[in-house]
Every structure is written in C-alpha cells, then in structure tokens.
N, C-alpha and C positions, 0 to 999 in steps of 0.2 A: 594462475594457481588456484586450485581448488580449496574451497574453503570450508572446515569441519561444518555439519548443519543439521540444530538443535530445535525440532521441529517445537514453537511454543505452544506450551499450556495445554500437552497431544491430548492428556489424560481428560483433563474437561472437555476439549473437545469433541472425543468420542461420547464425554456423557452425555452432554447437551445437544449433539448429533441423532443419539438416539436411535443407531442403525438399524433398519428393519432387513427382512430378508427377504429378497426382490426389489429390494427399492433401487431408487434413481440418484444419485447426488452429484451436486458439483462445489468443487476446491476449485471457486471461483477466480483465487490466487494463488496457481498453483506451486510457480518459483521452482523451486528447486523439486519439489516434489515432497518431502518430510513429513507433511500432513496425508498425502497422498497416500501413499506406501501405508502409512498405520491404518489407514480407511479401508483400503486394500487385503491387510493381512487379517484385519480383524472382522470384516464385515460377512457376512455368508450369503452366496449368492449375488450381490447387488452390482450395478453396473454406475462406473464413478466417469466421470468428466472432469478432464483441470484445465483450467483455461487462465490463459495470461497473457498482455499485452504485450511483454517481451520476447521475441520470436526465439531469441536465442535460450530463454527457459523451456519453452515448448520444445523447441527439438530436443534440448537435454534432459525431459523429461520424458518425451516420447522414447528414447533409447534407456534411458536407467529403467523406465516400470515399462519394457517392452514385454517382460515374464506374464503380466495379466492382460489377460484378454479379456476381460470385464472392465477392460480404460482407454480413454481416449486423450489425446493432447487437444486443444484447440485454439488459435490465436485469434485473443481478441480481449477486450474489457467488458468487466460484469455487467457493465449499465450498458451492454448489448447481449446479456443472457438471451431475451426472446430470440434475438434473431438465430441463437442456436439450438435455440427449443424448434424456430418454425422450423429450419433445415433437417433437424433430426426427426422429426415427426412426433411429438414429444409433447402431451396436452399440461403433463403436471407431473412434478418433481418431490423428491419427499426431505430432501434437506439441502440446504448452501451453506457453505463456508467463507467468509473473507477474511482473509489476513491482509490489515492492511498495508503492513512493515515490509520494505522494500528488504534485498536480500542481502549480506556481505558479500557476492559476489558480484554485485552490481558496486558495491560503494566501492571493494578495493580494487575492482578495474578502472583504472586509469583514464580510458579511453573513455566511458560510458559519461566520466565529470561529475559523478556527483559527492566525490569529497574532494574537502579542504586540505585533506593531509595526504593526497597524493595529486603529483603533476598528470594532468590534461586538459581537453579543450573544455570549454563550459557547455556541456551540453544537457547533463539530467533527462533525456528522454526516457521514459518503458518503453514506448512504443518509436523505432528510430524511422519508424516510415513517417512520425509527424514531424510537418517542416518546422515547428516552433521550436528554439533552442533557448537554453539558459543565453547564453550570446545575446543574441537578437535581443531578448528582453534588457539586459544591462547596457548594452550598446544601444541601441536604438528606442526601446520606447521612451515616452514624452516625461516629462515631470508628473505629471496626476498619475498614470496608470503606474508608474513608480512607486509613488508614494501608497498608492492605494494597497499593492500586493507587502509592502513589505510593513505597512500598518494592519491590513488586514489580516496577512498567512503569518508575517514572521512575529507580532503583536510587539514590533519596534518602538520603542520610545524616542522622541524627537527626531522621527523620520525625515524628519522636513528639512532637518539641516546635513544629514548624509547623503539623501537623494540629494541638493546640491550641492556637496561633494564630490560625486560619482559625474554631476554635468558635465563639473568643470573638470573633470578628470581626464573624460573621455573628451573631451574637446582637441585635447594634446594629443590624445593615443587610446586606440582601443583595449579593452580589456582582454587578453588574449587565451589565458590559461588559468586553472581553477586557484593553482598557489600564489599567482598573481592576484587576482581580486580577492582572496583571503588574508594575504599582506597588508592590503591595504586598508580594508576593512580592521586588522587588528591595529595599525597604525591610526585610526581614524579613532576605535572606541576604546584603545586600549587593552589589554590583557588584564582580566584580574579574573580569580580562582581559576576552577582545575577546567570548565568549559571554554572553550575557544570561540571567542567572539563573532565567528564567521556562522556559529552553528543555527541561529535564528535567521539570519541570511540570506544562506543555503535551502531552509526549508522553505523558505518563503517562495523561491524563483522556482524550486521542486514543483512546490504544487501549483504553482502558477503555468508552467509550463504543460504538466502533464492535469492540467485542470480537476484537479485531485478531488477539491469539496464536492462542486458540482456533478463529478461524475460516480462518487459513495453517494450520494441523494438518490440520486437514478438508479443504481444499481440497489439498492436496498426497497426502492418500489417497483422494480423488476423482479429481482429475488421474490419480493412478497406476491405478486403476482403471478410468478409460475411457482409457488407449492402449492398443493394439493393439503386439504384437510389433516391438521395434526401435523404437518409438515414442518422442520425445523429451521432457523436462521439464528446461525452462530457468528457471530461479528470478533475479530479481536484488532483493536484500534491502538497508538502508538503513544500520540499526544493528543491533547484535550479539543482541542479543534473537531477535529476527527470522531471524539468519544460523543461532544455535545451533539454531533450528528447523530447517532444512531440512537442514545437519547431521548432527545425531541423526537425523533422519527419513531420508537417504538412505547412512547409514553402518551397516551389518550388514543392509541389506535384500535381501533375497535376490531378490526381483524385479528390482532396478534397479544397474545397470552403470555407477558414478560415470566420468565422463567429464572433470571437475576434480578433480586431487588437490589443488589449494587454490584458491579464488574467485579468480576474474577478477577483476582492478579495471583502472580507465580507465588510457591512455597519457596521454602528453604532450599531444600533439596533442588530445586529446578534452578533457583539461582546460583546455585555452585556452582552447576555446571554450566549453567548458560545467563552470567550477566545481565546479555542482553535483555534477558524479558522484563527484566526491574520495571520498563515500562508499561507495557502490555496489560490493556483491561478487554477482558471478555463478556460481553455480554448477548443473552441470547433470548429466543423468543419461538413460541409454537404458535402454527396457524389456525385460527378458531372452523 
C-alpha cells in the first residue's frame, strides 16, 4: 500500500539549499522522492541527483519524477557520493541533502522487517543486496558484539542481562519473525507508557545492520568534499545519535560556515499534518 509522504522541513530545506541557477545537487536520500520534486519544481535550470541505497526507491523514484529531465535516480549510499561524481564527470557540486529518516513505506512493508508492529522476517536492510540481516545479528552474533550494538546504538540499560536472555533464548529456537522478538522483548522489559519497548531494540540492530553511524561520517566528509565554494550541506537527522554526528562533524571545521546555531525542527503547522517530523533536527552549513 502506498503510503501519504510528507516531505519534512521542505520549506527550510529549500532555504538552507539555497538553489542557484545552473547548479548541481543531490537528494542524497532520495526515498520516495518529496524533497526531490520540491527541488525540481522550484529550482531554475539546475540539474538534481537522488540517490538511495534502496533499489526499490530508486526505481520508484525514477518513474514518479520521470516528467524532469534535469534528474537522475542512482543506487547507492551517500558515503559513496564520489564514486558518482568520478562516473558522471563531475568535479564539484553546489548543495547535498540527507535525510536521514528511513520512509513509511519501508517500516509498513512487512517483508522489508523493520517494525515491531507488523509481522515479517527480521531483516531491516536499505540495501537487500547486503548479506547482513537483523537475523543473523540476533541469531548468531556472540555475547560482546551483542552487547556492544544494543549498549552503543540502542543506549540500553542493563544490556547485559537481556543479551543473556536472548542466548538462552535462542539456544531453544531461533528468533524467526519481527512480532516474535518484539514479544519477547516486551515480555522481558515490560510494557510501560505509550512507547513500546521493542523501539530502542529495533533501532539498535537498524543501524547495526545497515552500518548507519559510520556510514553518516563518511558521507558527510564526502558531501564536504565534493561542493564547490559557497556550496551547501543540509543534514536532517532523527535521533540524537545521529544529530551528535553532524555536530561534532560540522563544529570546529574550518571548511564549513555553520548556518544553524541550533537545529531546525518542524512548526506547528508542519506537525498537524505530519507528526512524524516532531523528531527531525536540521542542521546545515556552507563551504568556505
């Protein structure tokens, strides 16, 4: 099912973007396309890129903005920009976008695994060409690299006694489906208020899987790398993990001209209609 998609924070966006006429950019996360399109209909003249590690965004993105000829789809992740700058011939670019916020249509497909509240297999990939699954990680890694993702990414309290829970778990039986180890997880910590216990869990084996931190570091000194003078980088980040990356990364950088002294987040009016951005901090930066 297609799901309504409420491109966040488009408005700043565009400010912070900054679009010139002839320029280069890339919607480094392009997803559904929603930031795309506004870049597209607003910009004059410029030629845009969106690039996403989900093949199945790219083609559906390649069809919905097939109307502009000034766009490209391309698969792959931003902490491989260069490699799509060397193929296009492409010395320097004049803005990046990353959003880092995975799409509703990845969370309510079933099949994709990455929520709690819908049945399928544990997989959480963007990209399904990588052999690392949510699976594999719960099933098979050892106690320390356990502990380490779900104290590190999911910032777990008393990890140490759920990862031995999960041993002896799987000792009996694999963990087979996302509402199964959601179960058991609420079984283990409890239920209490309106978040579901599975939700720190979930993100942890997310970013563990599709190497989330490490690959926003990379990509953010790639991004910085291919703009050109004056050039811009717009970040919009989800949770704090994520935010403290970009951060540290663009605080004492002598390249880049913080253009937020503290992240964006949605008005009023943007959370009426779209909830979801309640999380969403923006923050951006021009190339000296």
């Amino acid at each position: 099912m297609e799901i309504e998609h409420y491109p966040v924070l488009k408005k700043k966006v565009l400010e912070y973007l900054n679009l010139k006429k002839n320029g280069i950019y890339f919607d480094a996360t392009c997803g559904r396309g929603g930031h795309s399109r506004h870049i597209l209909e607003r910009g004059e003249n410029l030629f845009l890129f969106g690039m996403d590690k989900d093949i199945e965004a790219v083609e559906e993105i390649s069809e919905r903005l097939s109307g502009f000829r000034n766009f490209k789809a391309v698969h792959g992740g931003f902490e491989h920009i260069d490699r799509v700058l060397e193929k296009e011939g492409i010395d320097r670019i004049d803005g990046v976008l990353l959003d880092i916020g995975f799409s509703a249509n990845q969370v309510k497909n079933g099949k994709r695994g990455f929520s709690f509240q819908t049945e399928g297999p544990i997989d959480m990939r963007y990209d399904t060409g990588n052999p690392l699954t949510a699976w594999e990680i719960i099933n098979k890694w050892d106690r320390n690299n356990l502990l380490w993702i779900f104290e590190k990414y999911g910032e777990i309290r008393n990890a140490r006694k759920f990862v031995s829970a999960v041993i002896e778990r799987r000792k009996k039986k694999n963990f087979e489906t996302t509402t199964e180890l959601a179960g058991f997880i609420a079984r283990y910590c409890g239920q209490r208020g309106k978040i579901h216990p599975a939700t720190r869990f979930f993100m942890a084996l997310r970013i563990a899987v599709n190497n989330e931190l490490e690959a926003l570091k990379e990509g953010l000194r790639k991004s910085q790398d291919a703009l050109g003078k004056d050039g811009r980088l717009v970040v919009i980040s989800f949770h704090s993990l994520e935010d403290r990356i970009v951060k540290n990364f663009l605080r004492g950088n002598p390249q880049m001209t913080i253009l937020t002294k503290k992240p964006v987040s949605a008005g009023r009016e943007e959370l009426a209609v779209n909830p979801e951005s309640r999380s969403a901090k923006l923050r951006a930066a021009e190339k000296a």
